[in-house]
N, C-alpha and C positions, 0 to 999 in steps of 0.2 A: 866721380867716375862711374859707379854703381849705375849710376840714373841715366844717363847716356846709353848704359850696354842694353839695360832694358828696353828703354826706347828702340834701339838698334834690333833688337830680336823681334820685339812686336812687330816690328816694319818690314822684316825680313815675311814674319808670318803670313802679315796683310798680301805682299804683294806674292807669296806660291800660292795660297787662297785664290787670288784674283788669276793668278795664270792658269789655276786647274778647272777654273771658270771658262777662259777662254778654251782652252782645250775640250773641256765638254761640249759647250758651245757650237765650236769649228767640226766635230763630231758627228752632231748631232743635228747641224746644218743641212741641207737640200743645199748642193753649191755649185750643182748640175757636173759631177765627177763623172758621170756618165756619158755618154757621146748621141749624138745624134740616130746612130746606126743601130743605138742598144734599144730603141725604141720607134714607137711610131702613134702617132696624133688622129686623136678621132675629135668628134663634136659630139653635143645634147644641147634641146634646146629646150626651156623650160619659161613658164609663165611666170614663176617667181621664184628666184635665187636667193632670198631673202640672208643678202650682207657675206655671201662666199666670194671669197679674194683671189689673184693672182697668186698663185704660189700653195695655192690651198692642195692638201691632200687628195688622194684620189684611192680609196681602199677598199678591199672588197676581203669578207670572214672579216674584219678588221686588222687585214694586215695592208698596209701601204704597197699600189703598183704603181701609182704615179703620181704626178700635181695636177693642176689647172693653170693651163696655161696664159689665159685670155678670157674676156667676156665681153659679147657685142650685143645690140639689138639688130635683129634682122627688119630692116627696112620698110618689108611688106607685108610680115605678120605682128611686128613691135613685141616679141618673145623674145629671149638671153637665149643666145647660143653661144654657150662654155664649150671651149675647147680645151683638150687636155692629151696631156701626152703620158702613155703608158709603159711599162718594160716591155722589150720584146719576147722575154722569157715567157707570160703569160699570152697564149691563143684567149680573146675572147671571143666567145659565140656571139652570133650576129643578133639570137634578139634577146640578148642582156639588157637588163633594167637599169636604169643611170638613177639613184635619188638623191638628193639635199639632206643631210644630215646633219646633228646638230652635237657637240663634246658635252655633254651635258647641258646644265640650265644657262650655264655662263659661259661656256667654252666654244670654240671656233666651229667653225663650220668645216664639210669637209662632204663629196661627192665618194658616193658609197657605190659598189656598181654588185648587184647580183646575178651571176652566168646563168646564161639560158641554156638550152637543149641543144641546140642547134646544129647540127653538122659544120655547117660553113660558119668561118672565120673573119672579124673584122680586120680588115686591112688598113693601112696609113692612110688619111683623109675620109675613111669614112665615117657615118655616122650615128648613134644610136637611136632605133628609133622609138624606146619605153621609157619613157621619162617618171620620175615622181616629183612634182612638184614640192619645195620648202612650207613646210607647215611651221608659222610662230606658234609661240604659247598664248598669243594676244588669239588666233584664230581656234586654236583648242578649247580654252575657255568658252570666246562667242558661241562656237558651236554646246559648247555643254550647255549655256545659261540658254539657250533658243530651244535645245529638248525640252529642258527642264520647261519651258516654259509655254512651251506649244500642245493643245491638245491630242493628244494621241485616242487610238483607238482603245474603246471601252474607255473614256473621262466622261 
């Protein structure tokens, strides 16, 4: 009978563990609790998004305003234009910088936006027009090993 109650309490453990799992989880989810009204959608369009997802963060100082909503290729210029939806709480200036940013070496991506100067204010459907394009670590490298290896002034 001993061995049963044990078993019984272990299991009891596992599964409040696993529910506080969920609970942090459900938390700490984007589960769109917000409404339509609390926000408004602008674009960026950039030459390489390199691996930024639907759902992906949208921060600026690094605190989270919004996600990414969508990413297309525009037809005529074949450039990603990310759209994304912001709090309404935050005016952004019109010529705020959108760039690709990366969690560290292995961690997700995530559209960093820096506010510009600007008087005037981005409104619902408009769109950024300072982009920074996603830099890999594969293009930081090439570019180090081509200084390194290109003659410069005074070689």
């Amino acid at each position: 009978m001993g061995r049963h109650a044990i078993e019984t309490v272990m299991g009891a453990v596992v599964l409040l563990v696993a529910a506080y799992f969920l609970v942090f989880a459900y938390g700490s989810a984007d589960l769109g609790t917000r409404s339509e009204a609390d926000s408004f959608d602008v674009t960026a369009t950039f030459s390489k998004v390199g691996g930024l997802k639907p759902g992906a963060e949208v921060r600026m100082s690094g605190i989270r305003i919004g996600s990414v909503l969508d990413q297309r290729i525009d037809p005529t210029t074949y450039q990603a234009v990310v759209a994304m939806r912001i709090d309404s709480e935050i005016a952004l200036p019109a010529d705020s910088t959108a760039a690709i940013a990366s969690d560290g070496l292995l961690g997700g991506k995530y559209v960093n936006i820096a506010p510009g100067r600007a008087g005037e204010k981005l409104a619902d459907g408009d769109a950024l027009a300072q982009t920074v394009d996603f830099q890999s670590l594969e293009d930081m490298v090439s570019e180090i090993i081509f200084l390194a290896t290109t003659d410069g002034p005074g070689r």
